[in-house]
C-alpha positions in Angstrom: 5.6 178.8 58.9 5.3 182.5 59.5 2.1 183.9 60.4 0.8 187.5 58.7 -0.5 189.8 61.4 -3.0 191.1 59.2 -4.5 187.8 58.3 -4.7 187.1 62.2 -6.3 190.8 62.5 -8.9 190.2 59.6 -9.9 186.8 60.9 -10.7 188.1 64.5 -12.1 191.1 62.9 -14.6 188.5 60.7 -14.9 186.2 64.2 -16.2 189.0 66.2 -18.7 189.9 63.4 -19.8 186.6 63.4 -20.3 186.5 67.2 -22.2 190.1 66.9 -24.2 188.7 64.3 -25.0 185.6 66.0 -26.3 187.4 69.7 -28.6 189.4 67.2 -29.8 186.5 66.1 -30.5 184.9 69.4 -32.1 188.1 70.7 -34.4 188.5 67.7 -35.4 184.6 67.7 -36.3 184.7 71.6 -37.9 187.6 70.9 -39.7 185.5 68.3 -40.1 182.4 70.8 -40.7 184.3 74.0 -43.8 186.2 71.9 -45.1 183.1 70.4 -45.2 181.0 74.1 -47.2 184.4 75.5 -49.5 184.5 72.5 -50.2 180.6 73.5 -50.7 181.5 77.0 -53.8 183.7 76.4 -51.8 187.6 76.5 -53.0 187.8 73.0 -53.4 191.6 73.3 -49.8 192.2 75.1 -47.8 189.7 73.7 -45.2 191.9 72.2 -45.1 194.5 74.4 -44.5 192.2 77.2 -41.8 190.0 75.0 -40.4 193.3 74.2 -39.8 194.2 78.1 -38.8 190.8 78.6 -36.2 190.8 76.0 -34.8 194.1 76.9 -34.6 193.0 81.0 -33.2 189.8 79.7 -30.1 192.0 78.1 -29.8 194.7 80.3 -29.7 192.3 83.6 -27.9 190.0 81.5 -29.7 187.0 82.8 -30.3 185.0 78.7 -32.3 181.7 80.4 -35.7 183.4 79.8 -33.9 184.1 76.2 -32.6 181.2 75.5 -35.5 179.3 76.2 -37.6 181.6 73.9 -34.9 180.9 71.5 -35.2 177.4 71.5 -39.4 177.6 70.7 -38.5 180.6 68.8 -36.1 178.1 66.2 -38.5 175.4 66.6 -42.2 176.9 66.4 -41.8 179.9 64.4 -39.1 179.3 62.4 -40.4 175.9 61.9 -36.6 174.2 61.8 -35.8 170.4 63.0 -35.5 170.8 66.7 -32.1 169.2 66.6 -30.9 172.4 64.6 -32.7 174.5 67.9 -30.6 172.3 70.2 -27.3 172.8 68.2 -28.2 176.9 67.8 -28.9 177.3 71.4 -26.7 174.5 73.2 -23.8 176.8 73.1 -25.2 179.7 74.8 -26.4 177.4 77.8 -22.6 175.7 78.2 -21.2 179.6 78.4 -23.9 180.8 80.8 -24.4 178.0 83.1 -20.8 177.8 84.6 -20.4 181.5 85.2 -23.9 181.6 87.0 -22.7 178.4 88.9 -19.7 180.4 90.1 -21.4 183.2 90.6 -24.4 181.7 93.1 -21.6 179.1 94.5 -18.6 181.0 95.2 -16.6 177.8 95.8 -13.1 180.3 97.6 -15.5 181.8 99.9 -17.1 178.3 100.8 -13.7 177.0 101.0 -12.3 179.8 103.1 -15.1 179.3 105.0 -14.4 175.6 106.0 -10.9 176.6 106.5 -11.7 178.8 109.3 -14.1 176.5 111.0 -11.7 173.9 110.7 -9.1 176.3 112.1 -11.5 177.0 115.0 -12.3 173.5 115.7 -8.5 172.5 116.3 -8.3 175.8 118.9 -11.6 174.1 121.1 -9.8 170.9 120.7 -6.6 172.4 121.9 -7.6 174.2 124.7 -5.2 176.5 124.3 -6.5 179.8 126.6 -6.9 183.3 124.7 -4.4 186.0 125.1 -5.7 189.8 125.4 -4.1 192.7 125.9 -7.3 194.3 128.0 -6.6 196.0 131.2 -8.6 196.1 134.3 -9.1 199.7 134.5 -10.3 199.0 130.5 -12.8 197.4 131.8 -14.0 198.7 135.1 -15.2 202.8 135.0 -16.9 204.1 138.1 -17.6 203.9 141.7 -17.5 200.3 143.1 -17.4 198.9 146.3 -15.6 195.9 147.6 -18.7 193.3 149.7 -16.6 191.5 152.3 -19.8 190.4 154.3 -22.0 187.8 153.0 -25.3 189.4 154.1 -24.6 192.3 151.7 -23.7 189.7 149.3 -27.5 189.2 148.7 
């Protein structure tokens, strides 16, 4: 079975249409969703200016809860669908966003690097092994100083 290379090229082509087409979709419905939940609220007189800024933050700081969330009500309240089809529609979105904002707040290397090098520092106390420098005397000492040989002076 031999594949085309243009076939492959149109169908990612048509895929990535579909995927722009789709993020419209979820921006406009949370815009929707996010509008109608303000408009509940009581910012009657705001609503869409304030769902506007909120939808624009959203995608420029790239943070899509507040968007997603919007999109759910959005599916369910104004576009009045079964909210099993909002589930399906915005499920997706919150499988692709929640693992790279888990990684991102937990960064599980650095926690594990982390343990390493406690670890590795909790075998050296246990060890007692002593430290090695390479710091000189006169590295340390700079200036006049006497030696006290008498205990009175001492005090």
């Amino acid at each position: 079975m031999r594949i085309n290379p243009k076939n492959l090229l149109k169908a990612g082509i048509f895929f990535i249409f579909l995927l722009i087409i789709i993020i419209i979709f979820h921006v406009v419905v949370g815009f929707l969703g996010i509008n109608y939940l303000l408009k509940n609220i009581g910012f009657q007189d705001f609503s869409i200016l304030i769902s506007v800024l909120l939808s624009l933050l959203c995608v420029y700081f790239k943070i899509f809860l507040p968007l997603s969330i919007g999109t759910f009500f959005g599916i369910v309240y104004v576009l009045e669908w079964h909210w099993i089809f909002a589930i399906l529609i915005t499920l997706p979105g919150l499988f692709f966003l929640f693992p790279k904002k888990i990684n991102s707040t937990f960064n599980f290397k650095t926690f594990n690097n982390y343990y390493k090098s406690n670890s590795n520092y909790d075998n050296f106390s246990n060890d007692k092994e002593s430290v090695k420098t390479n710091v000189k005397n006169s590295d340390i000492i700079d200036g006049e100083y006497k030696v006290i040989n008498d205990e009175n002076e001492k005090k």
